[in-house]
C-alpha positions in Angstrom: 160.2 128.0 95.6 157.2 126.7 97.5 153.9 128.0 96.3 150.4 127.6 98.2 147.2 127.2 96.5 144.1 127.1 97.5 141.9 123.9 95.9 137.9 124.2 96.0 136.3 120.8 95.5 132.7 121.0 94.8 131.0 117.5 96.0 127.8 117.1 93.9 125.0 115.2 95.9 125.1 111.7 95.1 128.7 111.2 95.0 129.7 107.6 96.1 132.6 106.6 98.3 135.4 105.8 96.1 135.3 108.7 93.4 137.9 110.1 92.4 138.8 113.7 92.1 142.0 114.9 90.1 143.5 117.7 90.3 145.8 117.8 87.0 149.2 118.7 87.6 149.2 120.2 90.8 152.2 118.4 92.9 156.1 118.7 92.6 156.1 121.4 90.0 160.3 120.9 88.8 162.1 122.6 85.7 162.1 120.0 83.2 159.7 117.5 85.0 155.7 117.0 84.7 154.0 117.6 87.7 152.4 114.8 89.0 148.4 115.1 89.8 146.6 115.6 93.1 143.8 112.8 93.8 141.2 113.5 95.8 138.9 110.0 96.8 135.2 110.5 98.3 134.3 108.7 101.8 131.9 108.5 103.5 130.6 109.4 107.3 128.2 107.7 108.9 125.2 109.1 109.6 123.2 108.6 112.9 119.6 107.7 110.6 120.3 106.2 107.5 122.7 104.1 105.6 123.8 103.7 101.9 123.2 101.3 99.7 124.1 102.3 96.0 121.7 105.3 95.6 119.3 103.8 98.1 118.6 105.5 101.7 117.8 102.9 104.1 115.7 103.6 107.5 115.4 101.4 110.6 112.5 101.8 112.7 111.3 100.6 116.2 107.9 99.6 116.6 105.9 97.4 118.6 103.9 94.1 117.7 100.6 95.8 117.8 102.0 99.1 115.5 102.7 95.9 112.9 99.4 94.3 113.1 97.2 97.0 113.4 98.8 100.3 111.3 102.2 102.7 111.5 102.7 105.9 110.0 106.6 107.2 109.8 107.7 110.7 110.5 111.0 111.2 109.6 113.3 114.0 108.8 115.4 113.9 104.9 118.6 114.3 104.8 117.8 117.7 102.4 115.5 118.9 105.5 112.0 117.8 104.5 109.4 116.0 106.5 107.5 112.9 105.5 104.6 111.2 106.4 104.5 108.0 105.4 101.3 105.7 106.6 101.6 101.8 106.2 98.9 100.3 106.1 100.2 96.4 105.2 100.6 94.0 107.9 104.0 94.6 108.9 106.0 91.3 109.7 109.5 90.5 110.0 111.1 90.8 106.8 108.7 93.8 105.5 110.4 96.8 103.7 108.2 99.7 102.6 109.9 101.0 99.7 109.6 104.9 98.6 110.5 105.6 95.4 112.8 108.7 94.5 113.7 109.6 98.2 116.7 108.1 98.0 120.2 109.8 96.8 120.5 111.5 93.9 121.9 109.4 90.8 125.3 111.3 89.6 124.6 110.9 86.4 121.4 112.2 86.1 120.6 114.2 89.2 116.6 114.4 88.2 116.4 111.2 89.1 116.8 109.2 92.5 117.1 106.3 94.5 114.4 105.0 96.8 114.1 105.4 100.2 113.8 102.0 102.4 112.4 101.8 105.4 113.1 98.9 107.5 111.3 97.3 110.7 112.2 96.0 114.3 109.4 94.3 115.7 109.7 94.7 119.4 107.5 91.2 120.3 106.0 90.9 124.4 108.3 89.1 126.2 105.0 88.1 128.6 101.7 87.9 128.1 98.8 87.0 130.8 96.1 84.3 130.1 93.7 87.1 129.2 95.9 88.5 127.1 96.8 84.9 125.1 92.9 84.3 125.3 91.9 87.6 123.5 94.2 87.7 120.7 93.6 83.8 120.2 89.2 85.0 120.0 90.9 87.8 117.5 92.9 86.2 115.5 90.3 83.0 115.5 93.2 80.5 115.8 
């Protein structure tokens, strides 16, 4: 006799892709047999802002050669809804990663605590520049 059940599974924030999830003896109930267990595994969708790494949330943002010399502030949205603000006021080259601490995913094990939030940058770099232009940051830059 087939019987339906109805299975809740309650996915705590911070879960990573490959957990498991049993359900014990759930599948192929027979007369003299052990029903086997129902295995749920995690995965994960991709999401349209940020990436995982561990329990780290990373960030890529856009910004131009004079944002990285001269000052960026981020505005971005969490994934639990919040806003941030988040000023940089380093030089911002290249390789830079502004790292946030505890805005990251929360840690299964102790969901208190978090991961950090990284926030990555693409330098958009003129593709021209005029002779006044190469003259004035060469009398700013004194090179």
């Amino acid at each position: 006799m087939q019987v339906e059940e109805i299975l809740t599974i309650r996915v705590k924030p911070g879960r990573k892709k490959g957990t498991k999830i049993p359900f014990t003896e759930k599948v192929n109930e027979q007369l003299n047999v052990i029903p086997a267990d129902l295995v749920f595994i995690i995965d994960e969708k991709p999401h349209s802002v940020f990436t995982r790494d561990g329990n780290d949330l990373i960030v890529a943002h856009k910004i131009s050669l004079a944002e990285a010399l001269a000052g960026y502030t981020v505005h971005l949205t969490t994934l639990d809804g919040r806003n941030l603000t988040i000023p940089i006021n380093n030089v911002i080259h290249p390789n830079y990663e502004e790292v946030v601490p505890r805005e990251g995913m929360p840690i299964q094990k102790d969901p208190t605590k978090r991961g950090n939030l990284r926030i990555k940058f693409n330098i958009k770099f003129p593709t021209r520049l005029t002779t006044e232009h190469k003259s004035g940051i060469k009398k700013l830059l004194g090179s």
